[in-house]
N, C-alpha and C positions, 0 to 999 in steps of 0.2 A: 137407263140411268146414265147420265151424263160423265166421260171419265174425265177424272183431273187435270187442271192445268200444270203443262211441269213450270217449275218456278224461273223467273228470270234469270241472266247470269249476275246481277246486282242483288237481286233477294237471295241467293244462294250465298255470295260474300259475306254481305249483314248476317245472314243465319248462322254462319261460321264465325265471324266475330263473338255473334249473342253466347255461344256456346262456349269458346273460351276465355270470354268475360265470365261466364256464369260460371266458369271452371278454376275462376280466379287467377288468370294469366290474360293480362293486359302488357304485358310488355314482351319482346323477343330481346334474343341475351344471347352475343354472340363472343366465344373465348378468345377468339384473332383481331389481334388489333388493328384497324383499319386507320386508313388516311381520309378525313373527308371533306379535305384540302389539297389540291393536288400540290402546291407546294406553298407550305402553311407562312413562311417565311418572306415570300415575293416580295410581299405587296410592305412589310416591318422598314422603320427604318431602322439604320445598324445603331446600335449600343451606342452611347456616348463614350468616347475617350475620356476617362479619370484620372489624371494626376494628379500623383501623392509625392507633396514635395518634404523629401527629412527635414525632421526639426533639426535645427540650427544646435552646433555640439555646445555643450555649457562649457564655459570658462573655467578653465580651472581657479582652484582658492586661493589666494599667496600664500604663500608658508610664514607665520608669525616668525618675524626677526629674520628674515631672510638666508639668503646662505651662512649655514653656522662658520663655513671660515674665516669669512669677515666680521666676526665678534666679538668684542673688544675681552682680552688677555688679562685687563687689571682692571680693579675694583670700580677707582675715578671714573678711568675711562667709561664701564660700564654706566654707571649713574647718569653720565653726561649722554649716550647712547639710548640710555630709557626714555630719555626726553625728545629726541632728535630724531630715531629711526623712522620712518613712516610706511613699515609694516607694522607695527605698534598701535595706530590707528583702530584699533580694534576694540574701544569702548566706547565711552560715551561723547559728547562733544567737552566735556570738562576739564580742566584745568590738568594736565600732565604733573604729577608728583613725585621726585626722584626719591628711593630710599634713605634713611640717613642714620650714622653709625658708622663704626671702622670693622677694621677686620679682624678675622679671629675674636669674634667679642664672644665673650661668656654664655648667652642665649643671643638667640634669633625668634622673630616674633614675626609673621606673616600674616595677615588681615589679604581678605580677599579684594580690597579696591581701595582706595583714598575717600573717607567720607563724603558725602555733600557738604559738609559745613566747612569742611579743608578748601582754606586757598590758595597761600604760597609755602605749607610745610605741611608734611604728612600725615595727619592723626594730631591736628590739630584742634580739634571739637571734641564733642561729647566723648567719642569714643575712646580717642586718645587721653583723656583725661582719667577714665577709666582704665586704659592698660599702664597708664603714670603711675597709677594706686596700686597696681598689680603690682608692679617691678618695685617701689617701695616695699611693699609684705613682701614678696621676695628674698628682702635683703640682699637686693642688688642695685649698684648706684646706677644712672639712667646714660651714662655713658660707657656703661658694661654689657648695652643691648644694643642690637641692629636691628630696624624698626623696616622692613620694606611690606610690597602688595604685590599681588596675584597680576591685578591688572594697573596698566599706569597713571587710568582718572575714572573718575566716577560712573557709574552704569547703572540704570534702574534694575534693567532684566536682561543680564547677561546670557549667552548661549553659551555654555560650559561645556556642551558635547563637542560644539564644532570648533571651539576655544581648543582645546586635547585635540580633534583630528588635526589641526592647522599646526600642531606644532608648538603651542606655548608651553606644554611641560617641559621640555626639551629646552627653552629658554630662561625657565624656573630652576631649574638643574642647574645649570651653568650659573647664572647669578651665585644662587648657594655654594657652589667650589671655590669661585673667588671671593664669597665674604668671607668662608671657611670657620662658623661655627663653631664651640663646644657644643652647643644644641641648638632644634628648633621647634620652638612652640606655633601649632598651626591654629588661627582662628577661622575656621570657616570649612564648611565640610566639603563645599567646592570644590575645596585646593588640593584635596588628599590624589583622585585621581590623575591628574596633572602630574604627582610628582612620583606617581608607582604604577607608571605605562600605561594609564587608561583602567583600572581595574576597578571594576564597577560595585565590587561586594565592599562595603561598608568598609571606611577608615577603623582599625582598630585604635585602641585609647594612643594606647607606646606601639610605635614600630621603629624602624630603621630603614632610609636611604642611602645609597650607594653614590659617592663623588670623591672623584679626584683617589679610586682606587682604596677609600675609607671607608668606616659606617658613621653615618649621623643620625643621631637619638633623636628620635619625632617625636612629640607629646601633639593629640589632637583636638580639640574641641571645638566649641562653638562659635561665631563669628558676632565681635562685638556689641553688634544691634542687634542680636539675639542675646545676649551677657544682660545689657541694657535694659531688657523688656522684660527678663524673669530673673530675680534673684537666689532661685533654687540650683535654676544654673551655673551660675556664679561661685556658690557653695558647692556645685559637683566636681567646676573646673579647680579649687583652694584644693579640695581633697586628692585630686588628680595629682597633681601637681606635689603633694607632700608623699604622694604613693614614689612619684618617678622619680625626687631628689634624696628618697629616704636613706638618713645612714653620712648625708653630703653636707647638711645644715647644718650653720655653726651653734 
């Protein structure tokens, strides 16, 4: 009997392989990390230089009315000053409107901007005609009121937030020390924050602001072209209004 061939050193490999194929290990798995590149880097070119150039610092804001030292001491002056200043600038392209009335008058009535229909005198359109009716049922004659605005000509969509940061309450303030009111009725809900440091929770009806070391009686509501559009309104602001003078009418 013929004895076996021993296998070659190629067929012993293969049979080694077949075996732990067959044993379901096809792959060797080694824990140590190898390099198998001797230097993996050589051949890379180096990273780009990235420059990150700062954005450019923002401008600061003007301050509406510029340095309060230079701001006009007496009434005239002011009016004339509403018109003139050119941080004031801050509405629309429209017609600049100065307040009109004397001082210490009986009420103050503030509307938060000079209508569209105003050309050369303040609440001279619809609106105005409207707060004319007011101050007649009042029983008060129309030169016993100071008629001014929030802003000094017309604006479709005013920024009222950054109107208060820039400073126009502060300029609203001072206005009202030199008309020097017995009162001021506010039309427009805008205007409330402007003239009680920026505070955001809702004007109440009656308050009181602080000038010239006084208090001044605030009565709040709605702004004209709102008056205008709902007459329920209108009848909230009469009733309003008989609440704050009650005990005062003749």
């Amino acid at each position: 009997m013929p004895s076996p061939t021993a296998p070659s050193l190629s067929e012993q490999i293969a049979a080694a392989q077949d075996w732990w194929r067959l044993a379901g290990v096809d792959l060797m798995f080694d824990d140590q990390p190898r390099s198998w590149v001797e230097n993996p880097s050589a051949d890379l070119p180096p990273p780009p230089v990235i420059h990150v150039q700062a954005a450019p610092a923002e401008a600061p804001r003007p301050i509406v009315g510029g340095d309060s030292a230079n701001w006009p001491q007496a009434l005239e002056s002011f009016k004339r000053w509403w018109l003139e200043e050119p941080s004031l600038s801050i509405a629309g392209l429209g017609q600049r409107l100065a307040p009109r009335g004397t001082q210490r008058a009986a009420l103050a009535i503030m509307v938060t901007m000079p209508e569209a229909e105003d050309t050369d005198v303040l609440l001279s359109g619809a609106q105005g005609r409207l707060i004319a009716s007011m101050i007649r049922a009042m029983g008060l004659d129309a030169d016993a009121v100071y008629l001014a605005s929030a802003l000094p000509s017309h604006d479709t969509v005013p920024d009222w937030a950054g109107l208060g940061r820039d400073g126009l309450g502060a300029v609203l303030l001072h206005h009202l020390s030199l008309a020097a009111p017995a009162r001021l009725l506010v039309l427009g809900r805008d205007i409330s924050p402007l003239l009680s440091n920026g505070s955001a929770q809702p004007a109440p009806p009656f308050s009181e602001i602080s000038i010239q070391g006084g208090k001044l009686p605030v009565m709040t509501s709605y702004s004209p072209a709102r008056l205008l559009e709902q007459p329920r309104l209108r009848k909230g602001l009469w009733q309003q209004w008989l609440e704050w003078t009650k005990g005062e009418r003749r």
